[in-house]
N, C-alpha and C positions, 0 to 999 in steps of 0.2 A: 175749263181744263181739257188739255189734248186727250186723244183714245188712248190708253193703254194699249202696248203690244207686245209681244209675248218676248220682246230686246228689251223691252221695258223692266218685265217682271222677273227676266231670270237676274237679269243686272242688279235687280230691286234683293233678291235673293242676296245677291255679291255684299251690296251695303248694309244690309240687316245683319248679315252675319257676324260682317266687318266690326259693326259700333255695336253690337254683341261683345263682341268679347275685350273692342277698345271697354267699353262698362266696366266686366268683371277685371282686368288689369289696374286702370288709374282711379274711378270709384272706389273699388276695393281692395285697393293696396294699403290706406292707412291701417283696414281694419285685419287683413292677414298679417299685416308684419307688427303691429302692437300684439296681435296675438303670439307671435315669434319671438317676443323679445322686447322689442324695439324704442327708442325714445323717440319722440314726437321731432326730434331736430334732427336726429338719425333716418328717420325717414324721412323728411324733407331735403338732407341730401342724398338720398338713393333716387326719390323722385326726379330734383335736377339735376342730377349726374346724366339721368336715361333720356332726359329731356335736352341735356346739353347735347350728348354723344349724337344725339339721333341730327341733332340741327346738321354737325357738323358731316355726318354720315351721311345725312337722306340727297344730296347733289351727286355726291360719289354714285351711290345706288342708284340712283336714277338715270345717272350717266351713264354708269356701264349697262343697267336694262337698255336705253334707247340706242343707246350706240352695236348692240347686241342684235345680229340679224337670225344667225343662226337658232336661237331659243327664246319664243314668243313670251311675250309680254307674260301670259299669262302664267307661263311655267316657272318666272322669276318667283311672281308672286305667289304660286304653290310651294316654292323650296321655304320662303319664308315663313308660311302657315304651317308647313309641317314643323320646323323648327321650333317654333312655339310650340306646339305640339308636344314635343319631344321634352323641351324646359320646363315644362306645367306640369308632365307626367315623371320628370324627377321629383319636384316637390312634393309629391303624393312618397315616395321612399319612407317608412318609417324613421326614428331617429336622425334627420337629415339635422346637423350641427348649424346654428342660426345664421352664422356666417355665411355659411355655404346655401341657406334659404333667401341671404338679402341680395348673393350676388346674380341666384338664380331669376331673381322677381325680378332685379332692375334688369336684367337680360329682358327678360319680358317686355318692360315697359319700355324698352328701347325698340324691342321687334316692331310691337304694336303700332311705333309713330315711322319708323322705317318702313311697313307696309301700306301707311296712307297713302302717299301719292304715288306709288305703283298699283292701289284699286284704285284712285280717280282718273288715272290713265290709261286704265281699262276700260271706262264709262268712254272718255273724250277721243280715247282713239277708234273706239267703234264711230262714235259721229262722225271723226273724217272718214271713215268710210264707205257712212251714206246710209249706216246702219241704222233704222228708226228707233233708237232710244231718247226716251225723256228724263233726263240727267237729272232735274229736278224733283224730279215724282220718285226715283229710283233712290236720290240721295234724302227727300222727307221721309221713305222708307226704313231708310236709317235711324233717324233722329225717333219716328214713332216704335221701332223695335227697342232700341235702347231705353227710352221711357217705362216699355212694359218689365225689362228684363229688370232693371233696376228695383223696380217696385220688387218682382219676386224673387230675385235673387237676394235682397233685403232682408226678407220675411226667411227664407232657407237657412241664411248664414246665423240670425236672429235663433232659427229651433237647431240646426243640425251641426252649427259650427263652421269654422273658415277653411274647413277642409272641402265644403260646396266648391269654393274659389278655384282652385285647378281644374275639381271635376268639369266646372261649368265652361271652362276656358278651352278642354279639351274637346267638351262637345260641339260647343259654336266653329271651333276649328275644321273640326272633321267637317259640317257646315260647308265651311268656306270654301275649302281644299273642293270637296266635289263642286259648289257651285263655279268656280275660279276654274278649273280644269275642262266646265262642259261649256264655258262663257263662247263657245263658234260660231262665228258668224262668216257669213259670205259676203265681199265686196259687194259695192254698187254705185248708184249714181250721190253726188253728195250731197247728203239733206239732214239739215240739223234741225232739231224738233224743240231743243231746250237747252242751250248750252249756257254756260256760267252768266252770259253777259248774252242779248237779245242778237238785235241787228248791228252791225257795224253802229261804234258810239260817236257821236260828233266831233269833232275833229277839237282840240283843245281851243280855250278861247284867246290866250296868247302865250308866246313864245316861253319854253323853260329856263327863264332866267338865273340868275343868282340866287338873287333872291329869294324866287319861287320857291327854287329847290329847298334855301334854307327853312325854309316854312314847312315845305313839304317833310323833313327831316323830324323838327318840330309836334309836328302832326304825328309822327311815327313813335314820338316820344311819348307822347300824354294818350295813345292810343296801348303800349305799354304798359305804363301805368296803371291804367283802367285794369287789363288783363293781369298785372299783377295781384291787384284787389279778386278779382273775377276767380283766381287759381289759391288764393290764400281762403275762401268760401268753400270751392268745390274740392279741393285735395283733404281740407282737414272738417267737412260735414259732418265727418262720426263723430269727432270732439264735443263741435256746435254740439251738436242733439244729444248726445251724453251731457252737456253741459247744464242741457234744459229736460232731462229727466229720460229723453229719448235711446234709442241704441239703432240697430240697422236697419231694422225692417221699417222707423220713421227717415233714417236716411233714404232708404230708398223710395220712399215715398216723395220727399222733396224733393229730390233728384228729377221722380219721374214725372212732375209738378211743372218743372221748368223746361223737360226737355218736349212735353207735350206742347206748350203753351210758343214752340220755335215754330210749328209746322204752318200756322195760320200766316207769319210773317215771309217763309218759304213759298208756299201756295199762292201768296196774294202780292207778292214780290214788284212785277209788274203792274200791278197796281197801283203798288206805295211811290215805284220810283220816277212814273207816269204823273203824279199829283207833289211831288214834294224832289229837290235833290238829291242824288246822293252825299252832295256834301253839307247841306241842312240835315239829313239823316243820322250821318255821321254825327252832326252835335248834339241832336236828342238823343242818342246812343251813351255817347259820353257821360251826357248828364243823370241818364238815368241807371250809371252804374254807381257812380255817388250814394244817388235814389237808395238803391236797390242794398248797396255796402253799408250803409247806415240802416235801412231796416232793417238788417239782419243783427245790426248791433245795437240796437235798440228794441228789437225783440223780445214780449215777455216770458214766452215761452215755447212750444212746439208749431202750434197754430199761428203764432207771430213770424215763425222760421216756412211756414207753407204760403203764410201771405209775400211776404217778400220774395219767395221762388216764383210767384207771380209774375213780377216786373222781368225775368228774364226773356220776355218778349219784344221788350222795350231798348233794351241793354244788349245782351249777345245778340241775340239773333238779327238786330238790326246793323248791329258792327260786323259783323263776320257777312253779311250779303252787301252792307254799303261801300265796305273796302273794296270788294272788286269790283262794282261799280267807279268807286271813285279815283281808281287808278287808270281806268283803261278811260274816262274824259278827262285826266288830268294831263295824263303823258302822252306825249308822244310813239307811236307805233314802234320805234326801236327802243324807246326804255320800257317797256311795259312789262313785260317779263321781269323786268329785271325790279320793279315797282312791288308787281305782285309777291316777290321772293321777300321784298322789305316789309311787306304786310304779313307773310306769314313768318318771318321773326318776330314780329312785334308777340306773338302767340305764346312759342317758344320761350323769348325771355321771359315775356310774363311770368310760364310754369316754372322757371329756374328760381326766378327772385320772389315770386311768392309761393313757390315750396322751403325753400332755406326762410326765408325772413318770418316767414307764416309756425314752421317749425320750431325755430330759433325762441319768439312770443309765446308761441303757448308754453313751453317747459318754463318760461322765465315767471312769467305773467299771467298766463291763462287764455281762454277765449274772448272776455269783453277785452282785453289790451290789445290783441289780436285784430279785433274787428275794428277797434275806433283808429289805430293806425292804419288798417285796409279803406277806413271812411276818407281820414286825412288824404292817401296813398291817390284815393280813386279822387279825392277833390282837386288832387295836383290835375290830375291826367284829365279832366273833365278844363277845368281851366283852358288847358295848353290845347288842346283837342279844340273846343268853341272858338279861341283864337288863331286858329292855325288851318282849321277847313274850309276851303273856300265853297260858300253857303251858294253860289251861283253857281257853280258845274254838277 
């Protein structure tokens, strides 16, 4: 593991905060807005609504930050942290009329995804500038704060109620805002320490056909899938663990089960993808969100629901670091971007079509109907995925 250096840890500051308060927003939105009111299909579309809006909003935003000379990157991203800010601390209002608490949260949950790629362009635009930041140390930083917050924000909402939810969202905010506002650095010579993807990736092994492409498409689908299954688990967890005797503070425990068990696969990344393909990676990924969706619905209880947040080391974390591998030796230097943008819809849909269909299931049917369709859902995507990744690049 490279040195830490102090680009490293304020930035490390930036994404702790960050999936901070992503945590308290989309983890704990089932459980403030059932507390509000709410039916389980009604919150599953406020989820995809925030998740839809954001797909179609986050190019816009991101466009006008990049295209914007005049006000640096980072002050975009403060105007947006205060804004949450501001939305969190309506909700705290007494009597606020339910309506006016769902429009506020999906406000939320839309800021939240509209501010991810203006903090990872935060990280990345420091490395062009030669900045010593280790992008990956800075972003497991994330994933290990979110695991702890989860656990205790669990336990809080569990004694003190869902009124924690804004408090907590406000303070990670304040967080962010100073850490985002003091992120200065000084140009230099360019030296990249850790960026998404190593050295220059070999050049594809042949031309992007027709074909290819339609495969690649293919791929894009049953990758999908998978994250449909993936977001009909993680959006409605309170259910699960209510279902098996649990409430938040086991939610947040599973939660922070799985998001522990990402960092080994982060850290050791280079490792994996030095001994095995990204696109073999890719199909053990697929397969073991199958795994992973059937043992959660075949679970006999709480402890069944903490064994299966095990395999998310297997399942996500190997999908979310093998995609961008497996686009930048699939494609071509001119579509790669545009590759990458199709991998992080595949995310997207997912949380649209397994928060409605996942919502839709439990009011109809429950949580075992729920999962054995997410079993089915992830076996499609697991299929189309193992036949569609080419296992050589």
């Amino acid at each position: 593991m490279q040195q830490m250096t102090a680009p490293t840890t304020r930035y490390g500051v930036v994404q702790a905060a960050y999936w901070s308060a992503f945590c308290m927003v989309v983890l704990f939105a089932s459980a403030y807005l059932l507390d509000a009111g709410l039916s389980n299909a009604q919150i599953g579309i406020v989820i995809a609504a925030g998740g839809a809006l954001s797909a179609v909003l986050q190019p816009v935003v991101a466009g006008a930050a990049d295209r914007s000379r005049r006000i640096p990157l980072r002050v975009w991203a403060a105007g947006m942290v205060v804004l949450m800010a501001v939305v969190a601390a309506i909700l705290l209002l007494p009597g606020l009329h339910w309506l006016l608490t769902t429009v506020f949260f999906g406000l939320l949950i839309l800021s939240i995804q509209l501010l991810q790629p203006l903090i990872n362009a935060l990280g990345m635009a420091a490395l062009a500038r030669g900045v010593r930041v280790n992008f990956g140390v800075a972003r497991a930083a994330g994933s290990g704060v979110f695991a702890l917050v989860s656990l205790t924000a669990g336990w809080l909402v569990a004694s003190a109620g869902t009124v924690v939810v804004p408090l907590l969202i406000i303070g990670f905010q304040v967080v962010l805002l100073v850490a985002t506002l003091t992120f200065v650095h000084r140009d230099g010579p360019a030296v990249v320490l850790d960026s998404a993807v190593d050295d220059d990736p070999p050049a594809p092994i042949a031309p992007m056909t027709r074909a290819r492409w339609v495969k690649f498409f293919w791929l894009l689908a049953g990758i999908t899938l998978s994250m449909t299954a993936h977001n009909m688990i993680n959006n409605y967890m309170l259910q699960i663990m209510r279902h098996h005797g649990g409430d938040t503070g086991e939610m947040g425990t599973a939660v922070m089960i799985a998001a522990l068990l990402e960092l080994p696969v982060m850290m050791l990344w280079s490792r994996l993808v030095a001994r095995w393909t990204p696109g073999r990676l890719l199909q053990l990924a697929g397969v073991f969100f199958t795994i992973k969706t059937a043992a959660t619905w075949l679970a006999p209880g709480v402890l069944g629901i903490y064994a299966a947040q095990t395999l998310q080391m297997l399942a996500f974390a190997v999908m979310v670091m093998g995609s961008v591998y497996y686009v930048e030796r699939l494609l071509p230097a001119g579509d790669r971007i545009k590759g990458q943008a199709y991998m992080t819809m595949t995310s997207t849909v997912g949380s649209v079509v397994g928060s409605l269909l996942g919502g839709v299931l439990l009011d109809l049917s429950g949580v075992s109907m729920m999962l054995l369709v997410g079993t089915i859902v992830a076996g499609v995507g697991t299929v189309l995925t193992v036949t569609s990744a080419e296992s050589r690049l």
